[in-house]
N, C-alpha and C positions, 0 to 999 in steps of 0.2 A: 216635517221631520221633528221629531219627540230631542225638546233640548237635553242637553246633558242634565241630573240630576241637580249635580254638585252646584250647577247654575245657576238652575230652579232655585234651590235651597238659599243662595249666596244673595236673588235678586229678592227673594220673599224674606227674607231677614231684612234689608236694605228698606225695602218699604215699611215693614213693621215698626221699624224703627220711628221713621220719621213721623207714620201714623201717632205713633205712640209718644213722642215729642208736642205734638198737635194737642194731643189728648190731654199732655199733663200741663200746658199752659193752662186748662181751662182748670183741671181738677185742682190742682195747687195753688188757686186763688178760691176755694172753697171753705170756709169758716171749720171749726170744729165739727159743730151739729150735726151738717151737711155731710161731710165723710162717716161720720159714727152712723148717721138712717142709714149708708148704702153699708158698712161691712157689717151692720147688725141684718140686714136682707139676705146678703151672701151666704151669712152663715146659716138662718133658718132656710133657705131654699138647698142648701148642699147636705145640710143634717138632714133635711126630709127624706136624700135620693141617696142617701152613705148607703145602705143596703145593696142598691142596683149595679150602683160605681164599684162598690167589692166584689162583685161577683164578676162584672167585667173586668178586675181586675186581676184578678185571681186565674181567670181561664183563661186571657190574652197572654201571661205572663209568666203563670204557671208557679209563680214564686207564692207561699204562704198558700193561707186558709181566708175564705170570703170571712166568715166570721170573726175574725181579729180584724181584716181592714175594715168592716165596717165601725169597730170600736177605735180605728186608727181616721177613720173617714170622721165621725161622731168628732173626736177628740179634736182634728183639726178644722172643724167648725165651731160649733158650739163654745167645747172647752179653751180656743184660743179666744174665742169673741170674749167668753167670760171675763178671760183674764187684764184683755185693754178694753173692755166698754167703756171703762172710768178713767182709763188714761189719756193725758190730756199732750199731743203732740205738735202740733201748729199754732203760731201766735205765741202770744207771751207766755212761755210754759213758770216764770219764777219771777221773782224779784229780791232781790239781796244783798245784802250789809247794806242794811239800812235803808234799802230800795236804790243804791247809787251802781249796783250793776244787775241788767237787767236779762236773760234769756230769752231769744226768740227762738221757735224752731222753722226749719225751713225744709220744707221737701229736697230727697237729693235728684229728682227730676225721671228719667226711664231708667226699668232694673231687669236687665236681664236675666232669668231665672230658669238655671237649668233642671230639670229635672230627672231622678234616679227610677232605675224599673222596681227596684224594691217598694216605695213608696209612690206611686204615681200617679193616685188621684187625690188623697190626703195632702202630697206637697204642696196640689195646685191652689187647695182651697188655702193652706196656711201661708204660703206665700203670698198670693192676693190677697189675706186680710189685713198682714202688719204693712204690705206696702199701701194700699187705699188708705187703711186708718190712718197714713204719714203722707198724704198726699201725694203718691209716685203713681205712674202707672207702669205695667209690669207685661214683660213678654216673655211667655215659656217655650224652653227648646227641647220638646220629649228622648225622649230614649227611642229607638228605632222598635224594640222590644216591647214596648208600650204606645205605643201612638195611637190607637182606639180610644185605651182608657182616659190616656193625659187630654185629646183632644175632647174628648166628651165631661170630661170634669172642667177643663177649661172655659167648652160652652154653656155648661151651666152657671159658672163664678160671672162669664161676660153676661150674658142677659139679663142674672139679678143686677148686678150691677148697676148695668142701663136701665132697668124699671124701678131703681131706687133713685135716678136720676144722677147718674154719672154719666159723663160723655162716652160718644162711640168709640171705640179703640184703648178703651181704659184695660183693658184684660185682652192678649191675643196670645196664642200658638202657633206656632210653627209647623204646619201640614206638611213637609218632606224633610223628611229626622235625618241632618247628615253632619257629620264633624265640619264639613266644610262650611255647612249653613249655619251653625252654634258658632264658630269663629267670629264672623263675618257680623252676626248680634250680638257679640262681645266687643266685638273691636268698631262698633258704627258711630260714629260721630253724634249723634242724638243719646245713647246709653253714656247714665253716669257710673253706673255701679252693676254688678255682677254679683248675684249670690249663687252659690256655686255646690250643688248637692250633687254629689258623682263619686263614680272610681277617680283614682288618683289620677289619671293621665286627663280625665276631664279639666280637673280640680288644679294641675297643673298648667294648662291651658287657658283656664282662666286668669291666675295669676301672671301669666306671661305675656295677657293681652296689652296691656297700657295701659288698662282699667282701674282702677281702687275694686277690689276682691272679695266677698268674704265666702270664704272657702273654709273644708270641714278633713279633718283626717280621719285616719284609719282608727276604726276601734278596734281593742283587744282588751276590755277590760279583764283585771282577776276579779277572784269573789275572795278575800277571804275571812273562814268561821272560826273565831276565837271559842276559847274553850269556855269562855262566859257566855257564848250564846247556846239558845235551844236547838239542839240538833236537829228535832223536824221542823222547827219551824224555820229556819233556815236555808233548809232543803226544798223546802214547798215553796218557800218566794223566790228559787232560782229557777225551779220547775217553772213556776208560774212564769217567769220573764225565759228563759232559753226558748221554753214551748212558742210563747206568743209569735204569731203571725209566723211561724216556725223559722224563729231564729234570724229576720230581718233586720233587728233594728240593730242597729250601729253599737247603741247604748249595750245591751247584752251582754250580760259574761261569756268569756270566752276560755276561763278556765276556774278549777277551784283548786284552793288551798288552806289546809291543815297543817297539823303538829303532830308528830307521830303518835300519840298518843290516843289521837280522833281516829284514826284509820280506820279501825274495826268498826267501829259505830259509824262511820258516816257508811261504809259497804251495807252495811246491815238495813239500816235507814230508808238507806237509795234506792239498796234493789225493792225494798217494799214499794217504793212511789214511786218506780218507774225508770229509775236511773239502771240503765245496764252497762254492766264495769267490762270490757273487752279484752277477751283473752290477747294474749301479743299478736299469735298469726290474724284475728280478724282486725285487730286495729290496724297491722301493716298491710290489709285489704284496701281498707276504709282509705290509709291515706295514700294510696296510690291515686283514690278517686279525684281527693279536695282540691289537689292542684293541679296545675297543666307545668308538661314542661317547662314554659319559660316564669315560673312563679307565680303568674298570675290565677287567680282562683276559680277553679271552674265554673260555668254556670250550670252547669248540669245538676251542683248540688245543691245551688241556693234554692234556702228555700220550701224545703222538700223535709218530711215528715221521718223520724228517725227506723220505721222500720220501712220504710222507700226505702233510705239510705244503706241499712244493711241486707235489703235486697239488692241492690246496684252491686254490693261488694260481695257479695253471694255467700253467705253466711245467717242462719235464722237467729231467732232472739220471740223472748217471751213475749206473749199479748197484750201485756201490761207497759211494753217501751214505750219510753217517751223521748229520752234519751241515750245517749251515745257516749261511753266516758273512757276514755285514754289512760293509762297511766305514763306519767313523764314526768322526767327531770332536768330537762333542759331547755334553752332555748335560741334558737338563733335560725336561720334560711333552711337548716338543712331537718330541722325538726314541726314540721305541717302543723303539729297540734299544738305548737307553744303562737301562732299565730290567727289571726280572723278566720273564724267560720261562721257564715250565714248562713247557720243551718243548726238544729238544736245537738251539736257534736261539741264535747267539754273535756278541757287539757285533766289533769288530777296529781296536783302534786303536793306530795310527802316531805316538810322539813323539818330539822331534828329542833327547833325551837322557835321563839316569835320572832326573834332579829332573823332568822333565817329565812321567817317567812316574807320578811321587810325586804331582806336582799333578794328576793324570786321575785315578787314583785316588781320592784323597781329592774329586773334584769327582765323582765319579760315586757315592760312597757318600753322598756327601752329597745326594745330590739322592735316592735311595732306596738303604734298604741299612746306614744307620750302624748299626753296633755289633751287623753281622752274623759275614760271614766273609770274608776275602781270602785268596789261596792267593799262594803268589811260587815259582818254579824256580830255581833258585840254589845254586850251589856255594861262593861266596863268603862265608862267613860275617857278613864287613861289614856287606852289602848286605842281610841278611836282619836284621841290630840295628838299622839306620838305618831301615827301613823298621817294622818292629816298633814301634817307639818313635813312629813320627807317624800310620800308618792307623787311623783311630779303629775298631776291630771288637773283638769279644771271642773268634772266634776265629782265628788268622792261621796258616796251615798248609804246610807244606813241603815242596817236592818228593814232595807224594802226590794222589790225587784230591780235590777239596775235599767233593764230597759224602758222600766215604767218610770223608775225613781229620774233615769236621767233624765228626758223626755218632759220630766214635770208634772205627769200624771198623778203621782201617789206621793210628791216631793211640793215644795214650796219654791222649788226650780220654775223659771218662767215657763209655760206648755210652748214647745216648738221641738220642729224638726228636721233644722238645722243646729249643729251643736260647735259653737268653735274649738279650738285645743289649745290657742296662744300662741304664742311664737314658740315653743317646743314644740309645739305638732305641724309649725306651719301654718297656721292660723294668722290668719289679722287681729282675731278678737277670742277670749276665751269665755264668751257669754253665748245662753242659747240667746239663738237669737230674737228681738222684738221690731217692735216699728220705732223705738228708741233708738237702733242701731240703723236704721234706716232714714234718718235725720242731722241736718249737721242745725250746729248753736250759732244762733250770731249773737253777739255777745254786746250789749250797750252798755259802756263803761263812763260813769259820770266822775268829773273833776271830784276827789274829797271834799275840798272848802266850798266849791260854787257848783251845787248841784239847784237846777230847776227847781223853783217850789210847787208841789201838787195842791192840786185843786185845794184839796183838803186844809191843806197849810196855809192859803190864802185866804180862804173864810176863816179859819180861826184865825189870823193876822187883823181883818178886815172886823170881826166882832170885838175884838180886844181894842182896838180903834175906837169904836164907837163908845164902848163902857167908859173907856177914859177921856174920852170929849164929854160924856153928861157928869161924870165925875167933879171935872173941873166945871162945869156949868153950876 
């Protein structure tokens, strides 16, 4: 008789765990050097196969374009390896005031890591690289939606792994994707930590475990283009990021805003590059699509390419779409476009000056979105401190794509894909995240007056000794 699922699921998390507890006694007594060979391995063997994994990603899932994940596959190889080859996370990471308090870092032991169908074999690699490079070992709970692709990226990251000479069980998956079995490796006595990349109900669940968390909110970033910035160019690096991977990443605008003044120019601009403005009856089409009755956001549309999208709503549009643009003025539950869509669809709103556009802003993160990302175009430096200083977001990004800028891509932002929001989004942390956030300090605190003298100190003690014995001689 074929056990219940939910049981399967509940008993294979249980084991993974403790496999995975096993695993990290061995790996977290491993030096520096030792973890940098194996996440410098992982990355070159998962950069080699980004290509294969996107396409299996893309057709399992149906969400995006192969050709964005593979530059999302790239990015969380390569481009994260890039970022901490050089950083230095186990063992004495400082020494300070004076060398009398010292830094150690210390693995926080097994991580369970969920993963999203938006991003699902990208997550796997960039998860497994910041927790190996901090000496954790890590087990993914796919998406049901996904379990081809997360399970086959997963066994790619485990084998390099092991042939870079990490023990067995350093990297595992979860072979029957069920809420009850992602519980059950949240809450198992061997897991110390939980990173948490999901819908909200995941992401809530994890915080409700008994675990330490770090978990990601809703994005809904604006964009907004001051009148100091270049209208196309401005236009093209939203394009650029709304487009990519059509509209997945969290990071993303999710609306634009102007000054009444830009109106004409940016219609004129957009429809040239692809932006098409929607009459009111095809927008009240479109948002019949985006949500389901009880709020939550279809899956149907993630994802999915803007003239799919105005096919679904049964309405044509020129050859040249790329995108899908609303006009709106408002925002709150009862207004679809002032809220996320993963999908290249953008809110468009009109206000009579900059304080105006500060207050849309802050009204529309507020209502989804706080202490995500806002993006501003802007050549004025002013105008980019004033607004700095009131958008509640963690991260606010400038004249670049936001989903590239946020992300860290085209930014000096850490490269990851996990993004926190603070405790306004509900967050633990408002940093992307690293293998720094995947570490706790222990801290050695020397007496001011009677600290230890180092080596160093005692030879020069012991020479000065000597000088003044032939001195006196």
């Amino acid at each position: 008789m074929e056990l219940d699922k939910d049981l399967q699921a509940r008993q294979e998390a249980r084991e993974a765990a403790r496999r995975s507890e096993e695993a990290q006694k061995i790996l977290g007594s491993f030096p520096q050097e030792k973890l940098d060979a194996i996440v410098e391995h992982i990355a070159k063997c998962f950069h080699d196969i980004a290509p294969e994994l996107a396409e299996l990603a893309a057709k399992e899932t149906g969400f995006g374009n192969a050709k964005d994940k593979t530059l999302k596959n790239q990015f969380a190889s390569q481009g994260v390896y890039n970022a901490i080859k050089e950083m230095k996370t186990v063992g004495v990471l400082s020494k300070l005031k004076g060398e009398k308090l010292w830094e150690i870092g210390v693995p926080v032991g097994v991580i369970a890591a969920i993963v999203p169908s938006t991003n699902p074999t990208s997550t796997v690699c960039y998860k497994a690289l910041i927790a190996i490079k901090s000496g954790n070992t890590i087990v993914f709970s796919p998406h049901p939606k996904a379990l081809r692709c997360t399970l086959a990226a997963a066994r790619i990251v485990a084998e390099a792994a092991k042939e870079a000479g990490a023990p067995e069980h350093t990297v595992q998956c979860l072979s029957v994707p069920s809420l009850e079995g992602c519980k059950e490796l949240m809450s198992a006595p061997q897991t110390r930590l939980i990173l948490a990349t999901g819908g909200p109900a995941m992401v809530r669940a994890a915080y409700s475990s008994g675990k330490p968390a770090i978990g990601v909110g809703a994005g809904n970033g604006p964009a907004y283009i001051h009148p100091s910035a270049c209208m196309e160019e401005a236009l093209k690096k939203i394009l650029r990021s709304k487009t990519f991977d059509y509209g997945t990443v969290c990071a993303s605008e999710q609306s634009i805003i102007v000054e009444k003044g830009q109106e004409e120019e940016l219609r004129k601009v957009g429809s040239r590059l692809g932006f098409y403005f929607m009459e009111e009856a095809e927008a009240g089409a479109l948002a019949k699509l985006l949500f389901r009755p009880d709020g939550s956001l279809n899956p149907a549309i993630v994802g999915k390419c803007a003239k799919r999208l105005a096919q679904m709503a049964g309405f044509p549009v020129p050859e040249n779409t790329q995108v899908l643009v609303a006009r709106e003025q408002q925002a709150g539950p009862t207004r679809p476009y002032s809220m996320e869509k993963l999908c290249p669809v953008l809110a468009f709103f009109v206000m009579e000056s900059e304080q105006a556009v500060l207050q849309k802003a802050v009204e529309v993160l507020t209502h989804e979105g706080t202490g995500h990302t806002f993006a501003i175009h802007a050549q004025d430096a002013a105008v980019v401190e004033r607004f700095a200083l009131k958008i509640p977001v963690s991260r606010f990004v400038v004249n670049t794509p936001a989903a590239l800028g946020g992300i860290g891509a085209t930014t000096e932002l850490f490269p990851a894909l996990t993004l926190g929001c603070g405790a306004a989004g509900g967050s633990s942390t408002s940093n992307n995240i690293s293998p720094l956030d995947l570490i706790n300090l222990r801290r050695v605190a020397f007496d001011r007056e009677n600290c230890p003298e180092t080596p160093d100190e005692r030879l020069v003690e012991a020479l000065a000794a000597k000088i003044l014995e032939k001195m006196k001689g």
